[in-house]
N, C-alpha and C positions, 0 to 999 in steps of 0.2 A: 504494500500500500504506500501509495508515494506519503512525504510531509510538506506539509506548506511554512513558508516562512517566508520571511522580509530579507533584502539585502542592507535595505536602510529603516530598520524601526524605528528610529526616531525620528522620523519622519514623519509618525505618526501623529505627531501632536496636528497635524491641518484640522483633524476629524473635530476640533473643539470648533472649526467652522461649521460644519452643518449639525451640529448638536447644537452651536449657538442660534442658529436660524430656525432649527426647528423649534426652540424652544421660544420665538420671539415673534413663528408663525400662529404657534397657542394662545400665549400670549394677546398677539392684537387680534385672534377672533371672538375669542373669549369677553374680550373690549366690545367687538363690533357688534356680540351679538346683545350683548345689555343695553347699550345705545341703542337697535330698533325695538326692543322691546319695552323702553322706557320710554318710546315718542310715537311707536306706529303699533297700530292696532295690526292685530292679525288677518282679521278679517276685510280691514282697507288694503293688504299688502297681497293680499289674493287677486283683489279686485283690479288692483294696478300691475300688479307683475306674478299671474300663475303659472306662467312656465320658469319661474326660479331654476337655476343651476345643479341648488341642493349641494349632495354629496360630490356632482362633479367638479365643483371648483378647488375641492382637496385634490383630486388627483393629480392636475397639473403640478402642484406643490410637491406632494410627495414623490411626482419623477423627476422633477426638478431636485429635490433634496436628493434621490437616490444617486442621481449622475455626478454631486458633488462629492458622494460617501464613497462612492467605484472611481473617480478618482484622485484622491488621498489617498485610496488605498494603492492604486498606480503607482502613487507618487513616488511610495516607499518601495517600490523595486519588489513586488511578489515573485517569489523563486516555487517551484515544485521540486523535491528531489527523489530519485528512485535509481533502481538496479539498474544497469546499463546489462542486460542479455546478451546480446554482442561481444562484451568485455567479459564471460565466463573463466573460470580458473580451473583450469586441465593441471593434474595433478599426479606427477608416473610413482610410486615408492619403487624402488629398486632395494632387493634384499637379498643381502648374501646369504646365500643356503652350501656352502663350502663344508666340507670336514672341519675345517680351522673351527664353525660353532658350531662344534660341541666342547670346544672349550668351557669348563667349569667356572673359570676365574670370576666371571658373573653367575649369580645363584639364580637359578637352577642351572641353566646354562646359557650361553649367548643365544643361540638360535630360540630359547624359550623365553627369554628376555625380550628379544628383539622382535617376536610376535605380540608379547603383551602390551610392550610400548607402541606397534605401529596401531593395534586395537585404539590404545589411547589418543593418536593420533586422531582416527575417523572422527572419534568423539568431540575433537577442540574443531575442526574444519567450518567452517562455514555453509550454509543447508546453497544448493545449485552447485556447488563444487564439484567437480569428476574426478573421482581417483579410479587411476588403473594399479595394478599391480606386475612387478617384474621379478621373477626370480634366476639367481645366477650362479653358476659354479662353472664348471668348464666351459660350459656355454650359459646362452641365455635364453630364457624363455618368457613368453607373457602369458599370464596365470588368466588376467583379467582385462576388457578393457576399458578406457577411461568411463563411470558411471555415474553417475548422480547415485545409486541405489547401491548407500554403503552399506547396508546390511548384506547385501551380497559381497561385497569388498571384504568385509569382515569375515564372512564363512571361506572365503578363497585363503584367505589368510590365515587362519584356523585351521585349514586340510593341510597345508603345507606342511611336508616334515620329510622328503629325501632330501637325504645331503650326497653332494658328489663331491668327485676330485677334480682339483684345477682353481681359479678365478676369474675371469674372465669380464671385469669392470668396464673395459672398452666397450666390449659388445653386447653389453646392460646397459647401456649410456646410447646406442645408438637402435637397440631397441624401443628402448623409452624414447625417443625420437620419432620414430616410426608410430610409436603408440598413440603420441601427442598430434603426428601431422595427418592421421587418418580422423581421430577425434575433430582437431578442425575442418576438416574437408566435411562430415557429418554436418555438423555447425553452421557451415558455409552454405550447406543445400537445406536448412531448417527455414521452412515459413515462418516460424516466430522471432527470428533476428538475423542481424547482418553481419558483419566485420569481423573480424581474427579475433580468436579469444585467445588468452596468455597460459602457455605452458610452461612448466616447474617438474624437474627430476631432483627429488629425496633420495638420494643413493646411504645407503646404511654398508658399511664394508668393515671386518680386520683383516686385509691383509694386501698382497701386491697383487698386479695381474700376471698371471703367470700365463694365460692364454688367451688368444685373439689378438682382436686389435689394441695398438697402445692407447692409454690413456689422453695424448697429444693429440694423436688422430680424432678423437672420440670430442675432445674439446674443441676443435676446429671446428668440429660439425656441429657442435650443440651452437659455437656462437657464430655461425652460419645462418641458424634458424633461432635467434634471438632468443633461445632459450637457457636458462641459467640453470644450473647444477650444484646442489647446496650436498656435503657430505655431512658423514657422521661417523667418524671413528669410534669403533667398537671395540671394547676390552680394555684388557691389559697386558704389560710386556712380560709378567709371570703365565699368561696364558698358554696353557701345554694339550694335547692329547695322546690318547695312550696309542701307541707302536702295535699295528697288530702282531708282527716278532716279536714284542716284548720292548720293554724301558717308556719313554713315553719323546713327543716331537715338538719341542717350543712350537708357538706360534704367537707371536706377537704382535702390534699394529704397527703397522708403516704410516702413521699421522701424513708425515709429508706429503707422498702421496697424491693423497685424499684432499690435501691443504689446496697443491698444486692444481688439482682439478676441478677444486672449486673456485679458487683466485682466475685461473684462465677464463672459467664461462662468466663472472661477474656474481656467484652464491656464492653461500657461505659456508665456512667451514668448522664445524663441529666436532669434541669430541665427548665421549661418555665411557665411564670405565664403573658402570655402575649399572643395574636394572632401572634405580631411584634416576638419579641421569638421563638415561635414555629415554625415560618420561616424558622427565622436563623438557628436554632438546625435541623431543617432538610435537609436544606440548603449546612449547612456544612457536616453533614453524608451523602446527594450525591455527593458529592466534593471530598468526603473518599472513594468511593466507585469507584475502578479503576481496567480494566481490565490489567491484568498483561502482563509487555512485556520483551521479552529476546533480548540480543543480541545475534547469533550466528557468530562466526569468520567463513571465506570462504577462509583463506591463500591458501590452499591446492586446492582449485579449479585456483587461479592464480601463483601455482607451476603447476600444471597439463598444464594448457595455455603457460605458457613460456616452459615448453618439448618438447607439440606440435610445440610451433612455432620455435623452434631450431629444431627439426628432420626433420618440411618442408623444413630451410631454406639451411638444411645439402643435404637429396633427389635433390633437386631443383640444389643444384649449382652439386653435382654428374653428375645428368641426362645432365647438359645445359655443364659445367667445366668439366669433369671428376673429379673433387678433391674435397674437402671438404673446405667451406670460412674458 
């Protein structure tokens, strides 16, 4: 539902004009009518003028008062504002589903973390928002695509639980790419708006790319298609998994990275070495994530109203007066 508002309220103060006039129209009839009734008989005032005005002679007045109230209210710059449809927020998470989490160092474990945080995510977003989902280890895959219907977002996210071998961050980065420019092109052929809506890749990672394309490559493309890449390093540099020969396999986080790939595309970069964290960091990127609104000014629609109601109030007293108030 749009809001209406002022650009200049204080402008407002004209309106003690036609609150001064109406009040000073009451005023002298309220006069005018004790004067005939304290010199002219009623039944003389038939005899000489029975086709009186009556009630019509108020209404020149009051459209005359109305066209002064419509604009004051002009004056003061009336704005509407609402969602801009067109400006929608395409939203890809990208999440590493690698061996590397099942790292414990986050309790229960990263990958159990970093589902529960993006859950919490859906929840802070903004209602018209589209999140897709991306998941990634040696390759990449799209779980989902961009939807308004996070509760589906949420079950896709929820089922997820292979992990593979590899990472492969580049070509999670240009799938979310792909995810985002088909979502606009849907967008593009929608009867209910026009123009390019803005896409955002979440990429959630601990570790490096060890396969596909580089992370360089991946960033050239994203600011190609003007889209920014915000990360979010995950874990900590104690994080290990166990050897299935035996002993167990550091795996730590490469921050840089992730730093790197976000400073290229123009996002931010994140880290969380914590469940509690990775909350928050998500937390606050759906908080960042806002449908755009404009105000539009409407003066000219109440210049148009005060015309109209000065041309009726002009017609009116012609047809009833002969003459113009």
């Amino acid at each position: 539902m749009n809001d209406f508002s002022f650009l200049e309220p204080t402008r407002l103060w004209v309106l003690v004009i036609p609150a001064a006039l109406a009040i000073g129209y009451v005023v002298v009839q309220a006069r005018r009518r004790r004067y005939a009734l304290r010199f002219t008989t009623l039944d003389l005032l038939d005899e000489v003028a029975p086709d009186r005005p009556g009630w019509r002679r108020h209404l020149t007045a009051v459209g005359l008062l109305l066209a002064i109230v419509v604009a004051s209210l002009g004056f003061a710059r009336p704005v509407v504002a609402g969602e801009i449809k067109e400006a929608q927020q395409i939203v890809v998470l990208a999440i590493d589903v690698s061996l590397s989490m099942q790292a414990e160092d986050v309790a229960p474990s990263r990958m159990e973390a970093a589902r529960e945080a993006a859950g919490a995510f859906l929840d802070t977003v903004p209602e018209g928002v589209a999140v897709g989902v991306v998941a990634f280890d040696g390759r990449a895959r799209l779980l989902i695509s961009p939807t308004t219907r996070l509760d589906a977002v949420r079950r896709t996210i929820e089922r997820e639980s292979d992990l593979g071998e590899g990472t492969a961050i580049g070509e999670a980065v240009f799938l979310g790419l792909d995810a985002i420019g088909d979502a606009v092109a849907r967008a593009e052929n929608d009867d209910e708006g026009s123009g390019t809506p803005v896409g955002t890749i979440v990429l959630l990672s601990d570790g490096d790319t060890t396969m596909g394309r580089p992370n360089d490559e991946a960033a050239s493309e994203a600011r190609s298609r003007n889209v920014a890449v915000h990360t979010i390093a995950f874990g900590t540099d104690e994080g290990f998994i166990e050897d299935p020969l035996g002993g167990s396999i550091p795996v730590p986080v490469n921050e840089e990275a992730l730093e790197q790939l976000a400073f290229q595309t123009e996002g931010r970069s994140l880290t969380a070495v914590s469940a509690e964290q990775l909350s928050q960091v998500y937390a606050d990127l759906g908080r960042s994530v806002q449908i755009e609104t404009v105000q539009t000014e409407i003066a000219e629609w109440f210049t148009g109203a005060t015309v109209a109601l000065l041309a009726l109030a002009g017609v009116a007293s012609l047809a009833w007066f002969g003459r113009l108030p």
